[in-house]
C-alpha positions as CSV (number, residue, x, y, z in Angstrom):
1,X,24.1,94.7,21.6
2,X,21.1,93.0,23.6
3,X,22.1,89.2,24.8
4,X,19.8,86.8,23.2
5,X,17.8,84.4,24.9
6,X,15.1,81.9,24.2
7,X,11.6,81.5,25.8
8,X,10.3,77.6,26.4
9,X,7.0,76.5,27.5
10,X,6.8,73.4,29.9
11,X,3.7,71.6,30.1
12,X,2.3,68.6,32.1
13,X,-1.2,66.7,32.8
14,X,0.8,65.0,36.0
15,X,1.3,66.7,39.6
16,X,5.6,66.0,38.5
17,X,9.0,67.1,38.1
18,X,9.7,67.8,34.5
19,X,12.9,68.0,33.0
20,X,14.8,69.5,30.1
21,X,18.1,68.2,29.1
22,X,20.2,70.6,26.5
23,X,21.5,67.5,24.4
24,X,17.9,67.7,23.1
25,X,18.5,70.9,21.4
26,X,21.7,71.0,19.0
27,X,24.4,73.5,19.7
28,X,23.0,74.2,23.5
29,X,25.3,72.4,25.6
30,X,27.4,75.2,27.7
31,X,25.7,76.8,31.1
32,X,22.4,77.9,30.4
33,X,20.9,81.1,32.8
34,X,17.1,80.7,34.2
35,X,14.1,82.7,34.7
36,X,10.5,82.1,35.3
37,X,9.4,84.3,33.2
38,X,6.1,84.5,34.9
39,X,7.3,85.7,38.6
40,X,10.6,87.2,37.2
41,X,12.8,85.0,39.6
42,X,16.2,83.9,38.3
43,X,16.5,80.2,39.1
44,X,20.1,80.3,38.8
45,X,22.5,78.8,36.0
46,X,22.1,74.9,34.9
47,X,24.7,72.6,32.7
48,X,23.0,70.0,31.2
49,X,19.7,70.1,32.1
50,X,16.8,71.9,34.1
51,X,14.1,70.8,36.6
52,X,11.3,71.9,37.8
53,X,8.3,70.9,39.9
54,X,4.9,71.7,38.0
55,X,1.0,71.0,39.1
56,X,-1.1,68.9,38.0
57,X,-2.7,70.1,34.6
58,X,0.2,72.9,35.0
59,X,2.6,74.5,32.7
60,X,5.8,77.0,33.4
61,X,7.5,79.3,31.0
62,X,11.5,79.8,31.0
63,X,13.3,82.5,29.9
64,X,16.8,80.9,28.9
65,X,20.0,82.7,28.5
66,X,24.2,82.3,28.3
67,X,25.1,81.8,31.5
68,X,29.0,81.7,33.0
69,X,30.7,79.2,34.2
């Protein structure tokens, strides 16, 4: 069986760090794997949140899986 995973779109109007934490999203509070999904780089394995440095008037997509601890 495929692992599941879960695509999310960042988006800013600032040159900024933006920054997801997992309490916002129920039920998503163990280690989460990243990937830009974009460039295909794995940006390692996070616990309770994930940030990232995007341009001004920029955006970033995530490919989020399980990760281990």
């Amino acid at each position: 069986m495929k692992p599941l995973f879960l695509t999310i779109g960042l988006f800013t109007t600032y040159h900024q760090d933006v920054t997801m934490w997992w309490q916002t999203f129920a039920g998503m509070l163990a280690m989460i794997k990243h990937m830009d999904t974009w460039t295909g780089k794995s940006l390692g394995a996070f616990t309770d949140k994930f940030s990232v440095n995007i341009n001004n008037h920029g955006a970033g997509f995530y490919r989020l899986s399980a990760g281990k601890k």
